[in-house]
C-alpha positions in Angstrom: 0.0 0.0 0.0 1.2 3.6 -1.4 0.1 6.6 0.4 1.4 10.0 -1.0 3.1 12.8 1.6 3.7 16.1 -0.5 5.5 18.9 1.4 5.3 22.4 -0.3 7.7 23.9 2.7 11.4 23.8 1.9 14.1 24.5 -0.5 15.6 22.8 -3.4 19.2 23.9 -3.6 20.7 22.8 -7.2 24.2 22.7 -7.1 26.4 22.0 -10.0 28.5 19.1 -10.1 26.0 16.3 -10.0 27.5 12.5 -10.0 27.6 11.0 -12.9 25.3 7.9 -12.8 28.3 5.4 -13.4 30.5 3.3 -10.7 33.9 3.2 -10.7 36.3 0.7 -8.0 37.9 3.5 -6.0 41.7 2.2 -5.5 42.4 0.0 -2.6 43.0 2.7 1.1 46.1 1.9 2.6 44.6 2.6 6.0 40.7 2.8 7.9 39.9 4.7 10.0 37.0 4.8 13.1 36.1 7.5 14.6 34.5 7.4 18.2 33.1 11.0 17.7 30.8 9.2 14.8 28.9 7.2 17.7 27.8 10.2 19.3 27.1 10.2 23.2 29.2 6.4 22.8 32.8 6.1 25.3 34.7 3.9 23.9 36.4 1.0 25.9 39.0 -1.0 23.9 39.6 -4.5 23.3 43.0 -4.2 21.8 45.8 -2.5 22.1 48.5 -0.9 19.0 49.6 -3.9 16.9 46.9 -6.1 17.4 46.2 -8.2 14.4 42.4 -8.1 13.1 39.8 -9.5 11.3 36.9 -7.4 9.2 34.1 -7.7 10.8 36.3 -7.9 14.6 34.9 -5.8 17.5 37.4 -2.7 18.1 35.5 -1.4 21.0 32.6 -1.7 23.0 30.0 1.4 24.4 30.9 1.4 28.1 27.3 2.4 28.8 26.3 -0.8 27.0 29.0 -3.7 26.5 26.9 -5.5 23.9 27.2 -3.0 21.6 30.2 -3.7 19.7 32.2 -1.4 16.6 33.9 -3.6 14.3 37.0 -2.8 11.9 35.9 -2.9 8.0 38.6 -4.5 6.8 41.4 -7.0 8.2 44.7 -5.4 9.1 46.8 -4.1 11.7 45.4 -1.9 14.5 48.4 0.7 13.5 47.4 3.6 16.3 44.9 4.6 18.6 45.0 8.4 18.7 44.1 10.1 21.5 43.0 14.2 22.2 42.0 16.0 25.3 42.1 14.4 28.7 42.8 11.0 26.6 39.7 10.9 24.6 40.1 8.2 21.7 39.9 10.5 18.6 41.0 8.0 15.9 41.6 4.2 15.4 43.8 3.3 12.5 43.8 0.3 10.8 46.3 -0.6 8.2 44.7 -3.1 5.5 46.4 -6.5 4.9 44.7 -6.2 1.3 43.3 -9.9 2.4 39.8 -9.5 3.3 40.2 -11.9 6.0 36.4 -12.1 7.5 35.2 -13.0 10.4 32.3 -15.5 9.7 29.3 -16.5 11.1 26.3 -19.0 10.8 23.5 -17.5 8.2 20.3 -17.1 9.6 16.7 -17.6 8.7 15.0 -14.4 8.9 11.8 -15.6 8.8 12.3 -18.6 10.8 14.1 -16.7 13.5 12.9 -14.8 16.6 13.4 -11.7 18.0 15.8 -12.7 20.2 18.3 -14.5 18.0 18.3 -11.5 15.7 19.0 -8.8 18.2 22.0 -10.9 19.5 23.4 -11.9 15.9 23.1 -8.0 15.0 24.9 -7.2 18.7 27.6 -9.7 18.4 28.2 -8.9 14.4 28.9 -5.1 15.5 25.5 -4.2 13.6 23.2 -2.7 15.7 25.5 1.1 15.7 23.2 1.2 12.3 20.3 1.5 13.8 19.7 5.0 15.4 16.9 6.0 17.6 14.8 9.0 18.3 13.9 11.2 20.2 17.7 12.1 20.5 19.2 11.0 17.8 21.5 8.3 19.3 22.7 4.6 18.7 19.8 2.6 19.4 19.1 1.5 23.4 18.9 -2.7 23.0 16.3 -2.4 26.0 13.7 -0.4 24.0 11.4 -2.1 21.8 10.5 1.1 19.3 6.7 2.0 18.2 7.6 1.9 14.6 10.8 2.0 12.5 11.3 5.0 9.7 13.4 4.2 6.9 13.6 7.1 4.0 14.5 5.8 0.5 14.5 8.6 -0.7 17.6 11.4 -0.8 16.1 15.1 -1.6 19.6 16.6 0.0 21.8 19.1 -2.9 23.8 16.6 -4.5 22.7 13.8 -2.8 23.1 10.3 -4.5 20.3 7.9 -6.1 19.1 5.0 -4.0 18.0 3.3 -7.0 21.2 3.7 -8.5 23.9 2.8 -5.8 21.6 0.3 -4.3 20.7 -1.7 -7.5 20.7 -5.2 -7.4 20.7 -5.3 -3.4 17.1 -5.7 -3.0 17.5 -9.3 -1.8 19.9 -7.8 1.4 17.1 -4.9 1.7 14.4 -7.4 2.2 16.3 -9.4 4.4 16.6 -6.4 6.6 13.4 -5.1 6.7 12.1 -9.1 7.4 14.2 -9.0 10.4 13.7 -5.8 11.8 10.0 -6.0 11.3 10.5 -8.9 14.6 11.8 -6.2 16.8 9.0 -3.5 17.0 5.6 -3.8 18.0 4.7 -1.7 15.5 5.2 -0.6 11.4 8.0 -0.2 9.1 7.5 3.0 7.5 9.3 3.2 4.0 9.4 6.8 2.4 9.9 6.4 -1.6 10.4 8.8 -4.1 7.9 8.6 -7.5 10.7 6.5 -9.7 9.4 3.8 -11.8 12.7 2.0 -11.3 12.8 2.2 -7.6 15.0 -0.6 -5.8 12.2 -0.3 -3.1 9.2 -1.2 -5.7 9.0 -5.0 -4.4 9.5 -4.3 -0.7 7.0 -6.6 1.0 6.3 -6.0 5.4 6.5 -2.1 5.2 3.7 0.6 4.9 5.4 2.2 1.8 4.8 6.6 1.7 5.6 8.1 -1.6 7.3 11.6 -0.6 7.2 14.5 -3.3 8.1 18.0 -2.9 11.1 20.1 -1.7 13.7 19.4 0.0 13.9 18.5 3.1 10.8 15.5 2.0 13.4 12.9 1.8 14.9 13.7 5.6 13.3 10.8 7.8 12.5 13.2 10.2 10.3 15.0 7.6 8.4 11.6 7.0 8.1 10.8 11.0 6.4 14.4 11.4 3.5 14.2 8.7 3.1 9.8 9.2 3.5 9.5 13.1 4.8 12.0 15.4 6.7 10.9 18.3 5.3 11.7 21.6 6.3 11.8 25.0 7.7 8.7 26.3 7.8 6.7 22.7 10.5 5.5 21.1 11.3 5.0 16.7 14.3 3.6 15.5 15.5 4.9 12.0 17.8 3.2 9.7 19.4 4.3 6.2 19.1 2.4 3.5 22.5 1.8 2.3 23.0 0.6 5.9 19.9 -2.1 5.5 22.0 -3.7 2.8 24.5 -4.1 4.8 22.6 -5.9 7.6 21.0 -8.0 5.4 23.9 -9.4 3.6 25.2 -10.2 6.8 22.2 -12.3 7.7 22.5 -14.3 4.3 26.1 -14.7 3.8 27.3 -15.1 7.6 29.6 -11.6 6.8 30.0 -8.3 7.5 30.7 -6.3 4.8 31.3 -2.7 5.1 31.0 -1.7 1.2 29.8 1.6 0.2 28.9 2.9 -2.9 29.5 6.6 -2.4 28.6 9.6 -4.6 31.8 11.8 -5.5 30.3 15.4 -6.4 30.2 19.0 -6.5 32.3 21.8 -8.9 35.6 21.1 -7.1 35.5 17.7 -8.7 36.3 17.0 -12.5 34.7 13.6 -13.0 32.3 13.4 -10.2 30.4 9.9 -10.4 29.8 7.1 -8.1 33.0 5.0 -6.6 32.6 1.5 -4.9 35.0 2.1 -1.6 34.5 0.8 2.1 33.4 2.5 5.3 36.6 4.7 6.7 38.4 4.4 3.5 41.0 7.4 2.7 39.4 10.2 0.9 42.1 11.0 -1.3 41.4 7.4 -3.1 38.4 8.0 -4.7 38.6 12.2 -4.8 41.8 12.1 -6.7 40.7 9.7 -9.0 37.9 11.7 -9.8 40.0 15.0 -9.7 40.5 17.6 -7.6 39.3 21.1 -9.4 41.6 23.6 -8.6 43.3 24.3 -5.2 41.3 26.3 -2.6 38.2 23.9 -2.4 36.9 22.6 1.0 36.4 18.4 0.9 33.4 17.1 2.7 32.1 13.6 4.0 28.7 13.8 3.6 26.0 15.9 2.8 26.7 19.5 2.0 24.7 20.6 4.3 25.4 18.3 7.1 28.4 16.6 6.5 32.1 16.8 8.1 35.0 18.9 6.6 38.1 16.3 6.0 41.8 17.3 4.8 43.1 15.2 1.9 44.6 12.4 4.3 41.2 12.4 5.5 39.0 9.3 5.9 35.4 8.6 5.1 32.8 8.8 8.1 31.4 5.8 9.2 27.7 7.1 8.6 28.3 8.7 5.2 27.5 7.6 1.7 28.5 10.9 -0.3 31.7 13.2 -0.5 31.5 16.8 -2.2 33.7 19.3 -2.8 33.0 22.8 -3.3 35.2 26.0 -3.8 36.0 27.5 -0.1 34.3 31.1 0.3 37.3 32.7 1.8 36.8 35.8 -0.1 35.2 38.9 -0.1 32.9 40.3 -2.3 32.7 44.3 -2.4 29.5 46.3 -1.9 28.3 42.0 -2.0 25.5 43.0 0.7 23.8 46.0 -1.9 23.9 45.0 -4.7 21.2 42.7 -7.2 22.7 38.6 -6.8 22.2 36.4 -9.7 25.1 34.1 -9.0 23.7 32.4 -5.4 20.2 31.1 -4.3 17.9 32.6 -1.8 14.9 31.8 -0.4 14.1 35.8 0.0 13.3 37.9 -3.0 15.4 40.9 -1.9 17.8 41.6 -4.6 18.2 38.4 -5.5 16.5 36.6 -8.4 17.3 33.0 -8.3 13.2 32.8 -7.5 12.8 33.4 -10.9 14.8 30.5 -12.5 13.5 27.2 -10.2 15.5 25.0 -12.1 19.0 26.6 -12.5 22.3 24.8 -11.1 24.5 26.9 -9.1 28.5 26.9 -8.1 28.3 27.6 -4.3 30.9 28.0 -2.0 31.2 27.7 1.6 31.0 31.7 2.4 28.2 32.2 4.9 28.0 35.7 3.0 27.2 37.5 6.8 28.6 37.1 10.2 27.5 36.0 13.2 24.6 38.2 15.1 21.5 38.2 17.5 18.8 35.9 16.0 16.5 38.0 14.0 13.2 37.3 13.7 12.1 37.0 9.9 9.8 34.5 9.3 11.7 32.9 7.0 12.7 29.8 9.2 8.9 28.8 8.3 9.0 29.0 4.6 12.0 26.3 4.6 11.0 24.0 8.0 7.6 21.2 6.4 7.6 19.9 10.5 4.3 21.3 12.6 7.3 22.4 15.3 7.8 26.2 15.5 11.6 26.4 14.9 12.8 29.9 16.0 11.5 29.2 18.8 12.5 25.8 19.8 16.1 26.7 18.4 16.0 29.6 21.5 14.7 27.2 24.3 17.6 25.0 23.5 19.7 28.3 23.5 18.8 28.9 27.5 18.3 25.6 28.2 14.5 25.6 28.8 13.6 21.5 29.3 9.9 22.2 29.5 9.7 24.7 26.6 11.8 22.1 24.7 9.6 19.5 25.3 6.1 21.6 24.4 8.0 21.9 21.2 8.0 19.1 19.6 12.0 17.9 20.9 11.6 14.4 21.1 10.9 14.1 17.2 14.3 16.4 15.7 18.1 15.8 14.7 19.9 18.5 13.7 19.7 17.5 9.9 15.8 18.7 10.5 18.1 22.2 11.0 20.0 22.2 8.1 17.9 24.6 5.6 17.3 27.0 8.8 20.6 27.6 9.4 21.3 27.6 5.4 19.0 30.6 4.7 19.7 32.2 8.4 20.4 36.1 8.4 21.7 35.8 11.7 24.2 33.1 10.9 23.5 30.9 13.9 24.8 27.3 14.1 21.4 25.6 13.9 22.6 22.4 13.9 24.9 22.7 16.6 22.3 24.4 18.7 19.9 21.5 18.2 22.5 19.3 19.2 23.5 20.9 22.3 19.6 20.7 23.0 19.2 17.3 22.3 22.1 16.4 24.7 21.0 18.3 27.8 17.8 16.7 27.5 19.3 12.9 27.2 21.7 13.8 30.6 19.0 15.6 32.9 15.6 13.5 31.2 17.2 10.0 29.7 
C-alpha cells in the first residue's frame, strides 16, 4: 500500500557538479579509520591495544554504557594507532589493511524462521546494531527499547545527494532481508518513504507501509516523513535506519559476513569527474577524490552531505555514517558592496535583490562563504518557509539556547536531529549554528531527562 506525503515547505538547492550515474572501483586505502566522535554520546572502551592483528568484521570497541554493543574494523589489518585528544579521549583508530579480506564469519540465519531474540543478538555480536539510530535524541539505538515503529527514507532530496536506485541496485535481496528481520523487533510498522521512480529498488519491498514523498527538500529527511506519518510523543520511542545501511545488515544475515562496502557519490564543482565510486566504510578520501579530480586548489572536501556533512583534509577518511563526499570552492573571499547589490550568482529563499526565484531549475556553483557574520537571532519569518515539521523552529532553536527542558519539550524535541536544522541555518540572516544548537539541545535533554 502507497500513500502520497507532499511537502510544499522547503528548498531545493541545485548545485552543479552532480554524480555522474556510473560506478567506478575506487583504488584499494592503505589505512581505515573509526572515529569514536561518529557514535555520538558512545565512550569507547578498547579490546586491543596498537599492533593487534584483526579480522573485518572484529569488534574494536565496545560502548561502556552498554557492552553488547560492539564497533567492528571494515577491513582485516593491523590496529596501526589509537590516537588520543584531550584528557585521553580516543579520537581515531587506525587500521592498516592487509589487502586480504580476511572475514570473520558467522552462521546464516533464517529471517523468517528466526525470533526476536536471536536476531537482536546476531546484530549485537556482528557489531551491527550502531546502524540503527533511535529518536527522540538521535543516538545509537538502546537494545532495551522495543520502538513503536521504524522509519526508513529511501529517498535522498539533499543538494547533490546520491540515487538510492542507483547505488543500491541489485541489493534488493539484502534490503528485504533487513526489513524481514527488523519487522520482529517493533511492536509496531515499518515505514518506508519512496520517491515517485518507476525503477525504484524499493518497488518489491513486501512488510512495510510504503509513503511516496514529493516535494522540496527536506521531504526525503526521515524526520520529515516521522512528522506528517506518526509523530513521536512523550515517552515513545522509533528507530530509523538508512538504506545503504539495511543492505548491509541483510547481507550479513545471508552470507554469515560483514561487509562494510559503500557505494558513495563523489560530487560537487571542485571535482572533474564526479560519479559514483565502490569504496568501504573509513576508507582514505584522497582514493576515490583524486581519482575523480580535484578542481583547482582552494576547495573545502566534505564527508557527507553539504549541508550536514564533516569537513576532512586530503589524508582524510570517510565517516562511518556517510554515503556521499563533495567538494566545493571554499568562500574565503570577499565580495565588495556584496551586501547592496542585485545577486544572480547564489540562491535565496528571500526575494530581496536576489532573483534565483525566478529560475527554479537553474544549477548553481556555491561556495562555503556564509555571506554574513555571526549576530543576534533576527526574527524573519523565513525559518517557516523552509521548515515542512508542525514544530515552531525559532522558537525551539531559543529554548535549546537557554536551556529551557519544558519549553523544549512543548515543542516538539523528542521528534528532531539537527539535519531537521540544516535549511534554517542555510537561509539564516543571523548566521546561527542551527545544527549545533539542536545538538547541544538534544544532549541536555538525554543527561537531565534520559
Amino acid at each position: 500500500m502507497s500513500k502520497d506525503i507532499k511537502i510544499k515547505k522547503g528548498l531545493d538547492i541545485k548545485l552543479v557538479g552532480e554524480a555522474e550515474k556510473s560506478i567506478a572501483e575506487a583504488p584499494k586505502s592503505r589505512t581505515y579509520v573509526i572515529k569514536p566522535s561518529d557514535f555520538h554520546l558512545v565512550t569507547p572502551k578498547m579490546l586491543y591495544k596498537e599492533g593487534a592483528s584483526l579480522k573485518a568484521g572484529e569488534p574494536l570497541f565496545y560502548a561502556k554504557k552498554d557492552e553488547s554493543i560492539k564497533f567492528v574494523s571494515p577491513v582485516s589489518g593491523t590496529l596501526t594507532e589509537i590516537k588520543r585528544g584531550a584528557k585521553r579521549v580516543i579520537t581515531h583508530l587506525v587500521i592498516e589493511a592487509d589487502g586480504k579480506d580476511t572475514t570473520v564469519e558467522f552462521p546464516t540465519l533464517d529471517v523468517n524462521a528466526a525470533n526476536a531474540e536471536a536476531i537482536k543478538a546476531r546484530m549485537l555480536e556482528s557489531g551491527l546494531w550502531p546502524f540503527i539510530k533511535q529518536r527522540p535524541y538521535d543516538i545509537i539505538a538502546n537494545t532495551e527499547t522495543t520502538p513503536d515503529a521504524i522509519f526508513i527514507s529511501g529517498h535522498n532530496s539533499a543538494p547533490l545527494a546520491p540515487d538510492y536506485n542507483f547505488s543500491l541496485k541489485g541489493k534488493e535481496a539484502y534490503i528485504q532481508a533487513a526489513i524481514t528481520a527488523l519487522s520482529k523487533l517493533t511492536s509496531g510498522k515499518i515505514y518506508l518513504g519512496v520517491g515517485k521512480a518507476s525503477d525504484s529498488v524499493f518497488a518489491n519491498i513486501s512488510e512495510v507501509e510504503m509513503h511516496t514523498v514529493s516535494g522540496p527538500h527536506p521531504c526525503g529527511n526521515v524526520g520529515t516523513q516521522i512528522n506528517k506519518i506518526a509523530p513521536i510523543n512523550k515517552g515513545e520511542t522509533v528507530w530509523t535506519v538508512a538504506p545503504e545501511n539495511l543492505a548491509i545488515i541483510g547481507e550479513l544475515f545471508l552470507t554469515g559476513k560483514f561487509n562494510p562496502e559503500r557505494v558513495i557519490s563523489v560530487s560537487g564543482s571542485g571535482i572533474k569527474a564526479p560519479k559514483y565510486y565502490k569504496t568501504k566504510i573509513g576508507a582514505e578520501v584522497s582514493t576515490f577524490a583524486y581519482s575523480a579530480g580535484i578542481e583547482g586548489d582552494n576547495v573545502r572536501m566534505i564527508s557527507g552531505n553539504v549541508l550536514t556533512g564533516d569537513q576532512v583534509n586530503a589524508d582524510g577518511h570517510l565517516g562511518y555514517y556517510h554515503n556521499e563526499f563533495a567538494a566545493i570552492p571554499e568562500g574565503d573571499d570577499y565580495e565588495l558592496f556584496g551586501w547592496n547589490k542585485p545577486v544572480f550568482n547564489k540562491i535565496s529563499s528571500s526575494r530581496a535583490l536576489t532573483f534565483s526565484w525566478l529560475f527554479p531549475n537553474k544549477k548553481y556553483d556555491l561556495d562555503t562563504n556564509t555571506n554574513g557574520e555571526h549576530r543576534a537571532f533576527v526574527v524573519t519569518g523565513n525559518y517557516e518557509e523552509v521548515f515542512p515539521l508542525d514544530i515552531y523552529p525559532l522558537q525551539l532553536l531559543k529554548a535549546c539556547m537557554v536551556q529551557d527542558l519544558d519549553a523544549m519539550e512543548a515543542l516538539g524535541m523528542y521528534e528532531v536531529a539537527p539535519e531537521d536544522f540544516a535549511l534554517t541555518e542555510f537561509i539564516c540572516v543571523s548566521k546561527q549554528p542551527h545544527q549545533a544548537i539542536i545538538r547541544k539541545g538534544l544532549d541536555l535533554m538525554y543527561a537531565e531527562i534520559g
